[in-house]
C-alpha positions in Angstrom: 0.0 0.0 0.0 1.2 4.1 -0.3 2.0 5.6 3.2 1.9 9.2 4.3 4.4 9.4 6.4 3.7 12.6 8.3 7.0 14.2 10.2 7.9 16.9 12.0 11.8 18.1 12.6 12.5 14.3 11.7 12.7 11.9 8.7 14.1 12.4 6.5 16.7 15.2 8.1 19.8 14.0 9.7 19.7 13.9 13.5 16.0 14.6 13.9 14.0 13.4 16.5 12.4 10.2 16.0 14.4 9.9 12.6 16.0 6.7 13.6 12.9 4.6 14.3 10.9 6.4 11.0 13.9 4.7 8.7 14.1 1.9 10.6 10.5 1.1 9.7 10.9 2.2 6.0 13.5 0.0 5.8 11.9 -2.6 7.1 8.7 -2.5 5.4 9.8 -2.3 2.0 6.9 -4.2 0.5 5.0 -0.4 0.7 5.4 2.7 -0.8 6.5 5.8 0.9 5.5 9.1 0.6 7.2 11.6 3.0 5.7 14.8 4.1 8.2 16.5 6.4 7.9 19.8 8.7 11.6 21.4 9.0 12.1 23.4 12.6 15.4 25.4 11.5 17.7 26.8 8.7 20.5 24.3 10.6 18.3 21.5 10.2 17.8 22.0 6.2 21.3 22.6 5.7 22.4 19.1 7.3 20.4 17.6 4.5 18.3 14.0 4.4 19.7 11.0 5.4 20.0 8.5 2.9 16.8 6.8 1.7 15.6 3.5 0.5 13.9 3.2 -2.7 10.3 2.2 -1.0 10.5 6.3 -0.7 9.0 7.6 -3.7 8.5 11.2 -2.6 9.5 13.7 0.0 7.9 17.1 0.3 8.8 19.6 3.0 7.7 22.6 4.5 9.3 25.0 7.2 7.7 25.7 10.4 10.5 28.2 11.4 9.0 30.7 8.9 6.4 32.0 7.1 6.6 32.1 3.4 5.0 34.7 1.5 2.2 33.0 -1.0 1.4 36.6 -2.4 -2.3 35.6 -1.8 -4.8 38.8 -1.4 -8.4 38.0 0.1 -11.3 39.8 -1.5 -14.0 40.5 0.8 -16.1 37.4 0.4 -13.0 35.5 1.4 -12.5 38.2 4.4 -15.6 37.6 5.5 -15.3 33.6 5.8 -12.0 33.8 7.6 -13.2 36.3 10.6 -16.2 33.5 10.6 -14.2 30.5 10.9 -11.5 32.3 13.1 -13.4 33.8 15.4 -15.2 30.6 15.9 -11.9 29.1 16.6 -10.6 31.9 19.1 -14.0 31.5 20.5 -13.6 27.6 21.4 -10.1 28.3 22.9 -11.5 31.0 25.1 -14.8 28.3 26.1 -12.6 25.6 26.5 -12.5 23.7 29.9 -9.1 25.1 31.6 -6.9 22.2 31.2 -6.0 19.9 34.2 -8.2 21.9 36.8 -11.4 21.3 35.5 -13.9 18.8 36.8 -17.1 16.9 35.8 -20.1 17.5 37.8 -20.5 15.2 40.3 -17.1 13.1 40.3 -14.1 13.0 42.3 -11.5 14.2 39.7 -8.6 15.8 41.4 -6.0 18.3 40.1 -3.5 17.4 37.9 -5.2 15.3 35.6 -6.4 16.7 31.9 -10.1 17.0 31.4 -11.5 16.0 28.1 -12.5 19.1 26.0 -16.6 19.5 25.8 -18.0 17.9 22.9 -19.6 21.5 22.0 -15.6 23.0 22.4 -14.8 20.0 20.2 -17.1 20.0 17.2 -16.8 23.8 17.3 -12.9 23.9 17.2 -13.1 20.8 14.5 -15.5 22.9 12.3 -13.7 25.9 12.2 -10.2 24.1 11.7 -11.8 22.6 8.5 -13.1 26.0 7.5 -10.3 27.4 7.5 -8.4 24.5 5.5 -11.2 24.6 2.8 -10.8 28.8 2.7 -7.1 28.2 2.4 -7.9 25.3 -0.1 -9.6 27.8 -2.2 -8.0 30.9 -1.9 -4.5 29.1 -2.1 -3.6 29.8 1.4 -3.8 32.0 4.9 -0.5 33.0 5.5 -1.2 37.2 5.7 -4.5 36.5 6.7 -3.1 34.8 9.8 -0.6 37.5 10.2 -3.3 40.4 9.9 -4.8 42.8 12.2 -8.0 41.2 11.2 -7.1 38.2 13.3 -6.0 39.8 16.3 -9.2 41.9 16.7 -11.5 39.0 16.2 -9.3 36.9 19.0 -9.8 39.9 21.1 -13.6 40.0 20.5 -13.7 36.3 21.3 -12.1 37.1 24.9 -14.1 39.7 25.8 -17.5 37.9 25.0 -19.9 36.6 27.6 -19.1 33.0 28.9 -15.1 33.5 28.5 -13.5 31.8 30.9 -11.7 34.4 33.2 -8.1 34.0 31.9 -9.1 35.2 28.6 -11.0 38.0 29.5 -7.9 39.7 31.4 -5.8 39.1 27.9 -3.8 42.3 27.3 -3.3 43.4 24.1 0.6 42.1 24.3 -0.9 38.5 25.2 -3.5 38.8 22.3 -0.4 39.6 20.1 1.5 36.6 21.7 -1.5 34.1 21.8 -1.8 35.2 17.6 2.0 34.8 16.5 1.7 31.5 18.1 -1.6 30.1 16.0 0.0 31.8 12.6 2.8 29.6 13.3 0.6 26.1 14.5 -2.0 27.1 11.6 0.8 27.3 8.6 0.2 23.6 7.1 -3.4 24.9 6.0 -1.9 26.8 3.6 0.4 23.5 2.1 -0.6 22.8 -1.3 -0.2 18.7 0.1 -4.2 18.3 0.1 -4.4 17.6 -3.5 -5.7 14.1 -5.2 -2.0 13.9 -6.4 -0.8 14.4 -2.9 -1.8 12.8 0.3 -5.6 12.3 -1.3 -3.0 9.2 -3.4 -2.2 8.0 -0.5 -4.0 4.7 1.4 -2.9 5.4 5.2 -1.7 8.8 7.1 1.3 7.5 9.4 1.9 10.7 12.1 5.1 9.8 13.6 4.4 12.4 16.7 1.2 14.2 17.7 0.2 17.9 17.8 1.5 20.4 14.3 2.5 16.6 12.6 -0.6 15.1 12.7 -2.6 18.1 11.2 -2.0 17.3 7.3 -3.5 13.8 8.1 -6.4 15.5 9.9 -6.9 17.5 6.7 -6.3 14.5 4.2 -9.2 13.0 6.1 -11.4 15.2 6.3 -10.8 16.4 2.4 -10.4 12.4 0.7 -11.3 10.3 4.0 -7.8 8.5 4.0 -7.6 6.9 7.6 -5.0 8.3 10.0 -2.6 6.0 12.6 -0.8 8.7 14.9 2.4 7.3 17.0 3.6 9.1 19.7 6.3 7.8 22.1 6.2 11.4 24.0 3.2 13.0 24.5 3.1 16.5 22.5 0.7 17.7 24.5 2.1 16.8 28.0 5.2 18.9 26.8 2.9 21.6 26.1 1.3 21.5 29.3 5.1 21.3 30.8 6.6 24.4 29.0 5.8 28.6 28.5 6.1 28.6 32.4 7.1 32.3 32.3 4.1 32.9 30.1 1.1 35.3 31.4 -1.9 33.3 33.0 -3.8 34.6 29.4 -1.0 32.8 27.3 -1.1 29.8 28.9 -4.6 29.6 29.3 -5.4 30.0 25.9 -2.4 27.9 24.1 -3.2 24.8 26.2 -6.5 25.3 25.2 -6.0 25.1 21.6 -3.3 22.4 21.8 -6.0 20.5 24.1 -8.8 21.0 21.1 -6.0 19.9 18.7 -5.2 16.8 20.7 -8.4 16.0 21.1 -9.7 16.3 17.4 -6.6 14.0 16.3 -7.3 11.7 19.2 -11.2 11.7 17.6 -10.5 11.0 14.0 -7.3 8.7 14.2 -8.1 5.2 13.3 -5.7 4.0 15.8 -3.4 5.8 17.9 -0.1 4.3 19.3 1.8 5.1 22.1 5.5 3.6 22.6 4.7 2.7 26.4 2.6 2.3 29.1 3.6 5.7 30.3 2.6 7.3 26.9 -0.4 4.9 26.6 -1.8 6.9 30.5 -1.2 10.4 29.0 -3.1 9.5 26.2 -6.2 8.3 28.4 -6.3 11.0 30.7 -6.0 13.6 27.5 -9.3 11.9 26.4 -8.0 8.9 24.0 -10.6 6.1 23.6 -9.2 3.4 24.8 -10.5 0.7 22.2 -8.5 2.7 19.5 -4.7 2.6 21.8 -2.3 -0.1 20.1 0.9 -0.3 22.5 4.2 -0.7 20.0 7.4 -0.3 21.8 10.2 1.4 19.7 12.6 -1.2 18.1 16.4 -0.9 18.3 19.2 -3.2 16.4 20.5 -5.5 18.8 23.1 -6.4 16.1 25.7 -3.7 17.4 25.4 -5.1 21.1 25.9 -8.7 20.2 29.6 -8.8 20.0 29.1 -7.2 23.9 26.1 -9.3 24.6 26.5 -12.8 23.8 28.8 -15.1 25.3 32.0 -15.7 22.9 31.9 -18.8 20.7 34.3 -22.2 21.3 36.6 -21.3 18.5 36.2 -17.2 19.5 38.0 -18.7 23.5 40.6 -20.2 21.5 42.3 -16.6 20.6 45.1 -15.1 22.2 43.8 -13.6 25.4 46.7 -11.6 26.4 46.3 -9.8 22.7 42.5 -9.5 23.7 43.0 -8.5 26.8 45.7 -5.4 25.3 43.5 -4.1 23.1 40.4 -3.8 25.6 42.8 -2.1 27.9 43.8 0.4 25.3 40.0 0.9 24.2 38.7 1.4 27.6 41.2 2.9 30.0 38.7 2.8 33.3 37.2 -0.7 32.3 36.9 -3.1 35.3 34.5 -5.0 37.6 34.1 -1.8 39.5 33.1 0.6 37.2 29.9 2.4 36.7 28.1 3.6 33.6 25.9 6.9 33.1 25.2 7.5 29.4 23.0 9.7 27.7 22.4 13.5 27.0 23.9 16.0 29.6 21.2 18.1 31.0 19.4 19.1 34.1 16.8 16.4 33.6 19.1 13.5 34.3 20.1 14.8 37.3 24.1 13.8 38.1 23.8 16.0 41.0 22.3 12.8 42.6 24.4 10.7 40.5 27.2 12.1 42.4 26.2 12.4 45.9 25.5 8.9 45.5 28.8 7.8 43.8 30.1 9.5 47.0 28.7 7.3 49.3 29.5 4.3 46.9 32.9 5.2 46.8 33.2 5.2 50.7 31.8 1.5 50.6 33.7 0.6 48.0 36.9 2.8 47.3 38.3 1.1 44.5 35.2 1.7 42.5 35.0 4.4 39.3 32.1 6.5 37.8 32.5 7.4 33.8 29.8 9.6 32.6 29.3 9.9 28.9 27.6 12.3 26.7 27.2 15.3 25.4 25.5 18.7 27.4 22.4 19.2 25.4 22.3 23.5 24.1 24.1 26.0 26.3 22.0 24.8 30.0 23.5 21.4 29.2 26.8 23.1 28.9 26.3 25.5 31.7 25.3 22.0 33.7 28.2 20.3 32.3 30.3 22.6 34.3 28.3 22.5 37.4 28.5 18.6 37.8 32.7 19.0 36.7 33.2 21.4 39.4 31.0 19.4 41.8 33.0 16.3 41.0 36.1 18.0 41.6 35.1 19.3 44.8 33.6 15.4 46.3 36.9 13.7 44.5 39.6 15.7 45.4 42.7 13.8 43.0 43.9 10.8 44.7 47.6 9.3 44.1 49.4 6.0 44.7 52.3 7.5 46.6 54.0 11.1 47.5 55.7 11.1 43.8 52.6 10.2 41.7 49.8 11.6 39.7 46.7 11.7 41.1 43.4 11.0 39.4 39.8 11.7 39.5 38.0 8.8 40.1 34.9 10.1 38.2 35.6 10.9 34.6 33.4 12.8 32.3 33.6 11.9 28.3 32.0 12.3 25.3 30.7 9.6 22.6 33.3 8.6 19.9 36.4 9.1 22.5 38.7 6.9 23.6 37.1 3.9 25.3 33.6 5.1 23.6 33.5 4.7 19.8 30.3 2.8 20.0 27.6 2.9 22.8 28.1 -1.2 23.2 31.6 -0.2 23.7 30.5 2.4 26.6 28.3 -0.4 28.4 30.9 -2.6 27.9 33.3 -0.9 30.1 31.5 -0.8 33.3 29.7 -3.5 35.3 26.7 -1.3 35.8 25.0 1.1 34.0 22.9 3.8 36.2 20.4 6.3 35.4 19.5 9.1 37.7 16.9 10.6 35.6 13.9 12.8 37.2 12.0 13.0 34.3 12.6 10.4 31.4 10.6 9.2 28.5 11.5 5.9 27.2 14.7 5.3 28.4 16.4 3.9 25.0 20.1 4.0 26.8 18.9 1.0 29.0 17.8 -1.1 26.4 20.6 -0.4 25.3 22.4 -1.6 28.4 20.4 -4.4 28.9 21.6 -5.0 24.8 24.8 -6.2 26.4 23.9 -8.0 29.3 24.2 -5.5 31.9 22.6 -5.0 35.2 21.1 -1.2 35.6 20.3 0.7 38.5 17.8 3.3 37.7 15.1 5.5 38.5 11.5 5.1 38.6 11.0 7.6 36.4 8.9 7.1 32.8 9.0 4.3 31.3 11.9 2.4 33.3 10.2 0.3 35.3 7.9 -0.7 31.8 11.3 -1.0 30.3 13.6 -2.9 33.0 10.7 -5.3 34.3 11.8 -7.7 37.1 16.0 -7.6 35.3 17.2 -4.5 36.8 16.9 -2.3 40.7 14.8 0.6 40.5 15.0 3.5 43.3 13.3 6.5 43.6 14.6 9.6 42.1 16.4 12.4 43.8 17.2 9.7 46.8 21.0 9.3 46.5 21.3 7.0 49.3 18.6 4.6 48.1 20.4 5.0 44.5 24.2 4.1 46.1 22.8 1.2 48.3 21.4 -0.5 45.1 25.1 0.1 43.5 26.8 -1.2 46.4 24.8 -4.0 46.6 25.2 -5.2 42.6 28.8 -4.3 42.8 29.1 -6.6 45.8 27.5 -9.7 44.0 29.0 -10.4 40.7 26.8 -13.7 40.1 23.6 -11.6 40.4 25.1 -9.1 38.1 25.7 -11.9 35.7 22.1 -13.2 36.0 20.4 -9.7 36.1 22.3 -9.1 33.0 21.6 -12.3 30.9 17.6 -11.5 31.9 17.4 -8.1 30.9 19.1 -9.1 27.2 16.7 -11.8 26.9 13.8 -9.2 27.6 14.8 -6.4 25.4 15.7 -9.1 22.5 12.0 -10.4 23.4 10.3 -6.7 23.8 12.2 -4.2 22.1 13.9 -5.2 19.1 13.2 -3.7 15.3 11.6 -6.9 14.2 9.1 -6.8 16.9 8.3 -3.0 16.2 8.1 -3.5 12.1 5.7 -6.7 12.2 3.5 -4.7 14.9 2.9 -1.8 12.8 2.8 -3.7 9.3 -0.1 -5.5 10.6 -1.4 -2.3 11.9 -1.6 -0.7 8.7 -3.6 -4.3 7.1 -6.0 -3.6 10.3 -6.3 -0.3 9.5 -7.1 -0.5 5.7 -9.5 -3.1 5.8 -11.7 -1.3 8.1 -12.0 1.6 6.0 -14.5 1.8 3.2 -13.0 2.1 -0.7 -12.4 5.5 -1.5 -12.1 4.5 -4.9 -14.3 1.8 -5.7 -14.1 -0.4 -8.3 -16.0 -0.8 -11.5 -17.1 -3.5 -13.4 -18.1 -3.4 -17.1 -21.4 -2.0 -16.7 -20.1 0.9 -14.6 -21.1 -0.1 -11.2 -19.3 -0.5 -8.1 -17.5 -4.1 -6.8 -17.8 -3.1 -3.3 -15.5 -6.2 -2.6 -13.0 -6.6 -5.9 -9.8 -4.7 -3.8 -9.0 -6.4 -0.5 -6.8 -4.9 1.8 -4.3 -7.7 1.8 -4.5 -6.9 -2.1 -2.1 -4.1 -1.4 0.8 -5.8 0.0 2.1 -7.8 -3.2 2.8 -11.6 -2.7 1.7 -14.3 -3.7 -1.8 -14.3 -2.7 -2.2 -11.5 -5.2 -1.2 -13.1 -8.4 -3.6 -14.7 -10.3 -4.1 -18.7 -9.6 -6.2 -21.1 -11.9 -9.8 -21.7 -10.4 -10.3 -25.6 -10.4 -13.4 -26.1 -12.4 -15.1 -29.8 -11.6 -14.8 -32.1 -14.6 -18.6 -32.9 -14.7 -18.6 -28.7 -15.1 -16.4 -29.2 -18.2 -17.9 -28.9 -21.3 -16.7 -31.3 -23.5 -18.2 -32.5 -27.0 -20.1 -35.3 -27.1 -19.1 -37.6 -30.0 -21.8 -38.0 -33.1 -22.9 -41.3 -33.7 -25.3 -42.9 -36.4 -27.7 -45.4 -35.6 -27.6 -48.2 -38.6 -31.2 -49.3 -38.6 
């Protein structure tokens, strides 16, 4: 079948977010066709270029999201007239909108904290002014300085200061009104694509949304314009971050964007055919932000075990055979702090993963066990991972004070700080490999791909329960709670004390993630996903026969996928069905 695969600051660029798993499943499903519709979030991101693709890609359009491209398009004042309409009724269902995460039903016992579903009179009228504005876009040829216009600040403004606003909106100032506007131009820009064409995404069979929120609006509108069925994935929840972030916002500001992104959510949660979150973590955000539950399909992310085997497996007969003092040389030189008692922190320096605990704790495992070593790995993520970066060097200095052999040697920190592709760390299986545990100290974590990672080569982890670890790590790994050094240094101690319960945590958690996490698994889930979702949706371009009516039932779905149940086989015909001559015969009287 064709796919749309919907992305945004991802596939195809290089080093965008989710870009690995998007060509992992490409690749992997190379029976269908691809067509890639991409959102770019930066000039930096364009210039890097795509990664390379398969041939199952037969088209890629993109679009920038960064800015606003002139279309030249002037509204008359018919086409005036429909836009104030359909934006006003827009601004109208942000400023109506239940406040999100504070409101409650009538009657019920829901606390704070948890996201109320938007009103179904919010909903429908958000959804039918969304679709207004598509079709005005569709037939004007886009919005861009209509969205941009003076017009569309004063009828946001009107919409605040009506009766029933909720309070919030009505004390907008005109700087949050201007605010509050810049940021819907900017969320609003794909209605002005020219991607909703029948030579577009109206070719295509299925509308693959690799995140939610801005990504999963072209397959809202490819729905609503052709009726091509929609599958969103979303391993983070766009509209938790939403909910998470503009903290030094006005009241007004936040009010009102978490209303709309609420609406948006919920409209994409509505007319998705499925929706699939990565975990269990995902999958309870999704719930509580109104997701019907018969529509969730749980599909972890896949990774390649194949670079973790060498680390992973046990050697082979013939492999023990080698010259192990040759073996044991070049491990040495790859991994200068390698050894029974060495821990592993790898990932993305940033507040988030929190190494102040990391090394509190170390401290205290370091007093239990002095001969043991702490290599951190990574790189600071944008200049407060760098400003962090610091922080955690000079706290590390200031815990570890350099320690030497005797009064004529060189001391050395016993907590070093690298980054990927240095000595010791060309690959990440080379990372775990050189420590007999690999921590994480996270406070707030998604789905912790770095311990699959770990538990890729056999290694026992100490982590946090944060996210998705516990999902993740199951019964193979210990699990502390966050910001609790001691509880985090005990668990260390206790692992680094027991080298036969390292072994058997280890060989566990590789059997799990080979069981639950691997690309095979992930490809075959969603490749059946997409046959589940085509066959339950009507033919949108039905079939004829030679009078000129419809075969409701001449394309099956599985007719898509080519094989050999497509290709024409020879219908056995009974032989008293045959038609054969009969042989003439004359009577002789």
């Amino acid at each position: 079948m064709r796919i749309g695969l919907l992305t945004e600051g991802g596939y195809p660029y290089v080093g965008g977010e989710g870009g690995v798993w998007c060509d992992r499943l490409v690749r992997g499903l190379d029976r269908h066709e691809f067509d890639v519709y991409a959102f770019s979030t930066g000039q930096a991101q364009e210039d890097a270029g795509w990664v390379e693709l398969p041939p199952q890609v037969q088209r890629v359009r993109t679009a920038p999201l960064w800015v606003a491209e002139e279309d030249g398009v002037v509204h008359g004042r018919r086409a005036r007239r429909r836009f104030t309409e359909h934006y006003g009724e827009l601004a109208a269902a942000l400023c109506t909108a239940a406040e999100p995460g504070t409101a409650q039903k009538p009657g019920t016992a829901q606390g704070p904290g948890i996201a109320e579903k938007p009103g179904t009179a919010e909903a429908d009228r958000f959804a039918n002014a969304l679709h207004g504005l598509a079709e005005l876009a569709r037939d004007e040829g886009g919005l861009v300085a209509a969205l941009r216009s003076e017009q569309a600040v004063r009828a946001l403004e009107r919409a605040c200061r009506a009766p029933g606003a909720r309070r919030a909106a009505r004390e907008a100032r005109v700087s949050d009104l201007l605010t509050v506007a810049d940021h819907l131009e900017r969320a609003l820009r794909p209605l002005s694509l020219d991607w909703y064409e029948e030579d577009g995404l109206g070719a295509v069979d299925l509308c693959h949304a690799a995140s939610g929120g801005i990504a999963a609006l072209p397959g809202l509108l490819a729905r609503h314009f052709f009726g091509v069925p929609l599958v969103v994935t979303e391993y983070g929840v766009r509209l938790r971050t939403h909910y998470l972030t503009r903290s030094d916002a006005s009241p007004a500001v936040r009010s009102l964007l978490a209303a709309f992104h609420g609406l948006l959510t919920a409209e994409t949660y509505r007319a998705a055919s499925y929706l699939v979150p990565g975990n269990a973590h995902a999958r309870r955000w999704q719930e509580r932000c109104g997701a019907d539950r018969a529509k969730l399909r749980t599909i972890h992310p896949g990774l390649d075990a194949t670079p973790f085997a060498r680390v992973g497996e046990d050697r082979r007969p013939e492999d023990r055979e080698k010259d192990e003092k040759q073996e044991k040389q070049e491990r040495q030189e790859k991994q200068e702090h390698a050894g029974p008692h060495t821990l592993v922190w790898f990932g993305r320096v940033e507040p988030a993963k929190d190494l102040v605990s990391l090394l509190h704790a170390f401290a205290e495992v370091r007093a239990a066990e002095p001969g043991t070593r702490l290599r951190i790995v990574g790189r600071p993520s944008g200049p407060e991972g760098e400003a962090y970066l610091g922080h955690c060097r000079a706290l590390a200095a200031q815990l570890f004070p350099d320690e030497a052999d005797g009064p004529h040697a060189v001391g050395r920190n016993p907590v070093s700080f690298e980054e990927p592709g240095g000595p010791g760390a060309e690959t990440p299986a080379d990372v775990h490999a050189g420590g007999a545990v690999t921590v994480l100290s996270s406070v707030v974590e998604g789905f912790p791909v770095g311990l699959i990672e770990a538990m890729l080569c056999g290694r026992a982890t100490v982590s946090t329960d944060v996210g998705a670890v516990v999902e993740v790590i199951g019964g193979t790994g210990l699990v502390v709670p966050p910001r609790n050094p001691r509880a985090l240094a005990e668990a260390c101690v206790s692992l680094l004390r027991d080298p036969e319960r390292r072994a058997r945590l280890g060989a566990a958690a590789r059997a799990r993630a080979l069981e639950l996490f691997s690309v095979e698994q992930n490809v075959a889930a969603f490749r059946g996903l997409y046959l589940e979702t085509v066959a339950r949706t009507p033919v949108r371009r039905p079939v004829l026969d030679g009078a000129g009516d419809p075969q409701p039932f001449a394309a099956p779905a599985e007719a898509h996928v080519p094989g050999h149940w497509t290709e024409p086989t020879p219908r056995a015909v009974p032989t008293w069905a045959v038609e054969t001559p009969e042989p003439v015969t004359e009577t002789v009287r």
